[in-house]
matplotlib code that plots the C-alpha trace (Angstrom):
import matplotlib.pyplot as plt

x = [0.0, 2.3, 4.2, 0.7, 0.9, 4.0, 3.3, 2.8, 0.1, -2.6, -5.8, -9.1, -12.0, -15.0, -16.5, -13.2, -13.6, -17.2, -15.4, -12.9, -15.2, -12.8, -15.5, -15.5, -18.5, -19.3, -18.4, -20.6, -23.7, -23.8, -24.7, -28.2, -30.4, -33.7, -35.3, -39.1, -41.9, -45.0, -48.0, -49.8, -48.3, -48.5, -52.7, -52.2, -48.9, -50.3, -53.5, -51.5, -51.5, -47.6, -44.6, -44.0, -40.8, -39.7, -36.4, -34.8, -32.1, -32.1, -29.5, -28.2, -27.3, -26.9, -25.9, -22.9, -21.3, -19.5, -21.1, -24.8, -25.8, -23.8, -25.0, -28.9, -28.3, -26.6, -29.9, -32.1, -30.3, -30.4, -34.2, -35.0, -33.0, -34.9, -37.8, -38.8, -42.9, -41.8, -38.9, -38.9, -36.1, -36.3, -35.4, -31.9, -32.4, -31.8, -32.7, -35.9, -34.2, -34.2, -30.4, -31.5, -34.3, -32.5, -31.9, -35.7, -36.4, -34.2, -35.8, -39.7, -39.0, -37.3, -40.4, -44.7, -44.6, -41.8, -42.0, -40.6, -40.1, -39.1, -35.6, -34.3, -31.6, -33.8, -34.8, -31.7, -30.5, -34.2, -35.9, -39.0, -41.6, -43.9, -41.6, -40.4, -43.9, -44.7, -40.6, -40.3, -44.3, -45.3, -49.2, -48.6, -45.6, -47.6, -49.6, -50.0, -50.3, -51.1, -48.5, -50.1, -51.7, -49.2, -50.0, -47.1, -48.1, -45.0, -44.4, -42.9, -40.7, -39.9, -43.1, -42.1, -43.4, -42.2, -42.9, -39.0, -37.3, -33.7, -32.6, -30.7, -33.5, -36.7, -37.6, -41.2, -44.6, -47.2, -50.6, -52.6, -50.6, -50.7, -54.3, -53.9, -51.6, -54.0, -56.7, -55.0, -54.1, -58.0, -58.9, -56.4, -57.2, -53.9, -50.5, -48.9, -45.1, -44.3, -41.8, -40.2, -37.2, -36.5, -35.7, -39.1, -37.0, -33.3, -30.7, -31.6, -35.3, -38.5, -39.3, -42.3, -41.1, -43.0, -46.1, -45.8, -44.5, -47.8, -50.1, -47.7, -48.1, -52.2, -52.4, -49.4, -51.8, -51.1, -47.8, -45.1, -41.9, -41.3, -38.0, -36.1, -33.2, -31.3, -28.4, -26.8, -26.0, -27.4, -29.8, -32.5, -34.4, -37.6, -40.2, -43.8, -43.2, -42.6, -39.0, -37.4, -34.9, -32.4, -31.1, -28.1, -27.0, -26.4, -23.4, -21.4, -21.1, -21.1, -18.0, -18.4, -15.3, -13.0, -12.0, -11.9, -9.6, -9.3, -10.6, -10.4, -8.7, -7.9, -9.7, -12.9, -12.6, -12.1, -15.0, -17.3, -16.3, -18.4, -16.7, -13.6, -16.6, -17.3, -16.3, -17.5, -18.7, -16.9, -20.0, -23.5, -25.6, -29.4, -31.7, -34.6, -37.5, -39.4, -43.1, -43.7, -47.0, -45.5, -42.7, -44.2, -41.3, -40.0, -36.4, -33.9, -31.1, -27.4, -25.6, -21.3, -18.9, -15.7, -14.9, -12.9, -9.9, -9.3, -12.5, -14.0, -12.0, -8.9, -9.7, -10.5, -14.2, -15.6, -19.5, -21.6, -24.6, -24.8, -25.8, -24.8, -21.1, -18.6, -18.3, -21.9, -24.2, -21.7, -20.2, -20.1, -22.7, -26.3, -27.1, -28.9, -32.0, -34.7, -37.5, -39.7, -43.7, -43.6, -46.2]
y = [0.0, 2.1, 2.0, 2.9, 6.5, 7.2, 7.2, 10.5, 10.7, 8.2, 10.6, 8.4, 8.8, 9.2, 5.0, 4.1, 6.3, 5.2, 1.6, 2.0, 4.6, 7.5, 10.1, 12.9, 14.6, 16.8, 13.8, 11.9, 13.5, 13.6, 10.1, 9.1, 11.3, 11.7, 8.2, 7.7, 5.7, 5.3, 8.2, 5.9, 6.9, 10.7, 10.9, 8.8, 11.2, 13.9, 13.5, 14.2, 17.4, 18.0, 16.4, 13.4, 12.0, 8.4, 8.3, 4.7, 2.1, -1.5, -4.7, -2.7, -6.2, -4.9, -8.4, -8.7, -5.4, -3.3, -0.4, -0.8, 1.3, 4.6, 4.0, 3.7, 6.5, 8.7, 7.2, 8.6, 12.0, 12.8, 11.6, 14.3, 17.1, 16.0, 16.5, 12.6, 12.1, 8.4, 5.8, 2.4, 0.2, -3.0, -5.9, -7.4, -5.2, -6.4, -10.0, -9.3, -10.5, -8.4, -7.8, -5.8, -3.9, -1.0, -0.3, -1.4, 1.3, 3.9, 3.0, 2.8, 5.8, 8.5, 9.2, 8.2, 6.4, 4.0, 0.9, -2.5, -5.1, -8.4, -9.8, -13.2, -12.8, -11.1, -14.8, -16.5, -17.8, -19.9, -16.6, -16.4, -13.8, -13.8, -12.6, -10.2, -8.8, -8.5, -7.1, -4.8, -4.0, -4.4, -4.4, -8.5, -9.4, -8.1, -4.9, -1.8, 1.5, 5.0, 8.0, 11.4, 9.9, 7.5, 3.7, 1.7, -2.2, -4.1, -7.9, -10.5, -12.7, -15.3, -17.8, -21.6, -23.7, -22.2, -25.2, -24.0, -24.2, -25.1, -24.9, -22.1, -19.3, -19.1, -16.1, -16.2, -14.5, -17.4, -18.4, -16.5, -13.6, -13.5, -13.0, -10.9, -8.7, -8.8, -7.7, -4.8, -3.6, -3.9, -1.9, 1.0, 3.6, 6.2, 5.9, 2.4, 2.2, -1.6, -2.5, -5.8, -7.1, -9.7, -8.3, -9.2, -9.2, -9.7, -11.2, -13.2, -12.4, -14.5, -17.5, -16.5, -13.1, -13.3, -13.8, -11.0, -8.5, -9.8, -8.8, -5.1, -4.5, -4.7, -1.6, 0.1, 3.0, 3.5, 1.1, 4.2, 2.7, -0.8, -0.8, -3.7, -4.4, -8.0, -8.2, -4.8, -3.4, -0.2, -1.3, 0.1, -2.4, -1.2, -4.1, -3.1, 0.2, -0.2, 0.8, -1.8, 0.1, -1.8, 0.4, -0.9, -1.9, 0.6, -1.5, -3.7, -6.1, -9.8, -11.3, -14.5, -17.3, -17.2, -13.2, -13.4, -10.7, -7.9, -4.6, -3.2, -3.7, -7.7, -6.9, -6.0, -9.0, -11.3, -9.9, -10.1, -13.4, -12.8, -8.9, -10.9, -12.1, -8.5, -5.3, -2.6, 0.9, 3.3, 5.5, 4.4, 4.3, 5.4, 7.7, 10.3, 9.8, 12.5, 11.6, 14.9, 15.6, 19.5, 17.8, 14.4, 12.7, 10.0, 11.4, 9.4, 11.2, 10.1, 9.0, 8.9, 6.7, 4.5, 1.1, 0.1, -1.8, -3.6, -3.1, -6.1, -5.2, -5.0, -8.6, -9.8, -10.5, -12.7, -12.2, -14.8, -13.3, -12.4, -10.2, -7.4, -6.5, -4.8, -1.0, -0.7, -2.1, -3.2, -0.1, 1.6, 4.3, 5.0, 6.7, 10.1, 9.1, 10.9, 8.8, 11.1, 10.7, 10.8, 14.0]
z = [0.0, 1.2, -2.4, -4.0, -2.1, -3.3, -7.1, -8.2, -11.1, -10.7, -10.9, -9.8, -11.1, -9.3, -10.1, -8.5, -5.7, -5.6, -5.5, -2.9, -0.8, -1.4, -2.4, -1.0, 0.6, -2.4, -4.7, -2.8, -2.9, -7.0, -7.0, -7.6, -10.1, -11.0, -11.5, -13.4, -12.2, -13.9, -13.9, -12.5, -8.9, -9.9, -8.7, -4.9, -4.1, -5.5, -2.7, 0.3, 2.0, 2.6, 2.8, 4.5, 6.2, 7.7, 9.2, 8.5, 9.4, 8.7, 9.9, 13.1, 14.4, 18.0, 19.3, 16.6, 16.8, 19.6, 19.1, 18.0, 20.5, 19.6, 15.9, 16.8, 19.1, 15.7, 13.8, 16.7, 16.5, 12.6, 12.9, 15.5, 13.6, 10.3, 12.1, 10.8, 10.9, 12.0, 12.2, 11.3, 11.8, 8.5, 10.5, 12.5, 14.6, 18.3, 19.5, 21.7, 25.0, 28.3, 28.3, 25.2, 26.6, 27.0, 23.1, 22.6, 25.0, 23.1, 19.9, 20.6, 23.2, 20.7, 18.6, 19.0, 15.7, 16.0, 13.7, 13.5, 10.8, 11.7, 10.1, 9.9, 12.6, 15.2, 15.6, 16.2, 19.7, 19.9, 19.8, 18.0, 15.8, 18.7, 21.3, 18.6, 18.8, 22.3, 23.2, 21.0, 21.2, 17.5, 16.7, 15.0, 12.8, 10.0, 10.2, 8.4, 9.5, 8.1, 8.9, 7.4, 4.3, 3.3, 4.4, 5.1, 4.8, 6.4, 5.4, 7.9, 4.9, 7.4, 7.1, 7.1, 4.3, 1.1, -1.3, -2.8, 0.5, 0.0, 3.7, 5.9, 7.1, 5.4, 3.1, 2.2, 2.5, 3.2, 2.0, 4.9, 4.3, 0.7, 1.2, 3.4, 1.8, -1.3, 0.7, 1.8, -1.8, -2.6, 0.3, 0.7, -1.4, -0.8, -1.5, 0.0, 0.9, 0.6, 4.0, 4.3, 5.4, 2.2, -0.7, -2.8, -6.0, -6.9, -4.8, -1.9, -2.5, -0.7, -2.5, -4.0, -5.1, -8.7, -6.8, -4.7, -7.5, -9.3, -6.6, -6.1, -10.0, -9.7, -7.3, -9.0, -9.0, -5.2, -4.5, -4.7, -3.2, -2.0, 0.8, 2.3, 4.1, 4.5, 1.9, 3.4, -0.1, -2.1, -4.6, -7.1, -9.2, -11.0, -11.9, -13.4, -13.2, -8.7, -7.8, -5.2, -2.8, -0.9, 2.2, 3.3, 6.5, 9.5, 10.7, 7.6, 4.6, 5.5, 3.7, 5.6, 6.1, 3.4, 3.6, 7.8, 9.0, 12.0, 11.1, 14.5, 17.6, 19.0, 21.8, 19.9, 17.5, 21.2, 22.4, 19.1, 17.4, 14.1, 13.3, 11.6, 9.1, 8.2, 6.2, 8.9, 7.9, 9.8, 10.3, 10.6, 7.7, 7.8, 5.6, 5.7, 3.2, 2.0, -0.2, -1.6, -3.2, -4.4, -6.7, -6.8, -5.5, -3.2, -1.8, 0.1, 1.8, 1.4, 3.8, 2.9, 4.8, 4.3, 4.7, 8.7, 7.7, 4.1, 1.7, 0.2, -3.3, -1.4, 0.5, -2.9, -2.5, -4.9, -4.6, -3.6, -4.2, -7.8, -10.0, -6.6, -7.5, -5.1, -6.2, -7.5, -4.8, -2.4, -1.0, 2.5, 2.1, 0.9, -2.3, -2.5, -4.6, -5.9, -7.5, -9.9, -10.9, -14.8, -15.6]

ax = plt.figure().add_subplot(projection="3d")
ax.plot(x, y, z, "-o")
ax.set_aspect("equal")
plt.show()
């Protein structure tokens, strides 16, 4: 490395910046753009009243980290300067156990509309959904809820009994709540924000991700923006018309095994065996969206940060979970986004 730095001319440009998380801030928040969806959205965002914002973080993964607590806390604090009409947290959150009570508290006490989604780790240890529910004191593991117009209709993609189940941790939406979800698209006549914690398309999606994208595309008139968490990368995929958003992890990338290594101190890494199986982000990573009926967009703050010790490129990642590539999705920041009604 060190004979790197001492060559004199090497310019980089800004995808290899982007790839090595060497952006700088003003670098940084040109990423993104101006991205259509159908007119079909235009008419249910266009029916609210003002501006809406949700403050949200996904994959804290309090029990696997050192310092979950300061990042939440960070979350908490650009939430309250936004002004945030709500905060949702998209799953791996915190394993709903007393020891953890006091970050539940912190969470569910920093705002009056607080939501969770449940992820597939927040059940690990012999925990389960249920006790996922009454800990962290959601209304079931499925609900929706309205915040100032916009409905948010939040999926639990961990059901048992995917007829396509391969082994490791489930990923799919069942039969009871496939009916349910298609009851709530007939029913809910504003603007719907899709929530899960599964992506329901792309990498690592639920099982039965055509069926759900099927049901989505029928009430595209009101579906604006469907987010997820899980595969801690930075993703847009559009399908029908809907854009999928990916927000990335608050804490890390998973690089599992093969690329173990010490990022931080030996005494963290002694203390929290699974870190060497990660690429930490040196800052925490969260955003603020906006619904804005006056410019008809959905807008997702950025969020810059760098890698904590070798990046996945320089550890020589070779990605597992294809088509998501290091330096396009896998990177240690979120994307300024602003996703555009077509007039």
């Amino acid at each position: 490395m060190a004979e790197k730095r001492d060559r004199p001319s090497h310019k980089m440009s800004t995808k290899e910046k982007e790839y090595t998380g060497q952006l700088s801030r003003r670098e940084f928040i040109g990423i993104g753009g101006a991205l259509l969806v159908p007119a079909l959205a235009q008419a249910s965002v266009g029916k609210l009243s003002e501006p809406i914002t949700m403050g949200l973080i996904t994959d804290l993964h309090h029990d696997l980290i050192h310092d979950g607590k300061s990042r939440l806390t960070a979350f908490l604090a650009a939430s309250r300067k936004a002004k945030a009409d709500g905060i949702m947290q998209l799953g791996d959150f915190t394993f709903p156990h007393e020891k953890n009570q006091d970050v539940i508290d912190l969470f569910n006490q920093a705002h009056e509309t607080c939501l969770h989604v449940i992820g597939n780790h927040d059940t690990d240890n012999g925990h389960t959904r249920q006790q996922c529910v009454d800990r962290w004191g959601m209304p079931a593991r499925y609900y929706a809820r309205q915040v100032k117009g916009v409905w948010f209709i939040v999926l639990d993609g961990n059901d048992p009994g995917s007829p396509a189940y391969k082994g490791g941790y489930p990923a799919y939406i069942g039969p009871e709540q496939v009916a349910w979800l298609k009851a709530q698209l007939q029913q809910i006549k504003g603007p719907i924000v899709i929530v899960s914690h599964q992506p329901l398309i792309g990498a690592l999606a639920v099982d039965n991700a055509p069926e759900i994208q099927a049901l989505l595309a029928s009430a595209a008139d009101r579906v604006i923006v469907a987010i997820n968490g899980h595969t801690h990368v930075d993703s847009l995929i559009y399908e029908s018309g809907i854009p999928y958003l990916t927000i990335n992890s608050a804490s890390y990338f998973w690089i599992g095994d093969k690329f173990r290594h010490e990022s931080y101190p030996k005494e963290i890494h002694a203390a929290h065996e699974s870190m060497s199986r990660m690429c930490p982000y040196r800052d925490p990573l969260f955003t603020m969206m906006t619904i804005d009926p006056a410019t008809l967009t959905v807008q997702l703050t950025g969020k810059p940060s760098q890698w904590v010790g070798k990046s996945p490129a320089e550890l020589g990642f070779t990605d597992e979970y294809k088509p998501l590539r290091v330096g396009e999705e896998i990177v240690p920041f979120i994307r300024k986004r602003a996703v555009r009604a077509r007039k």
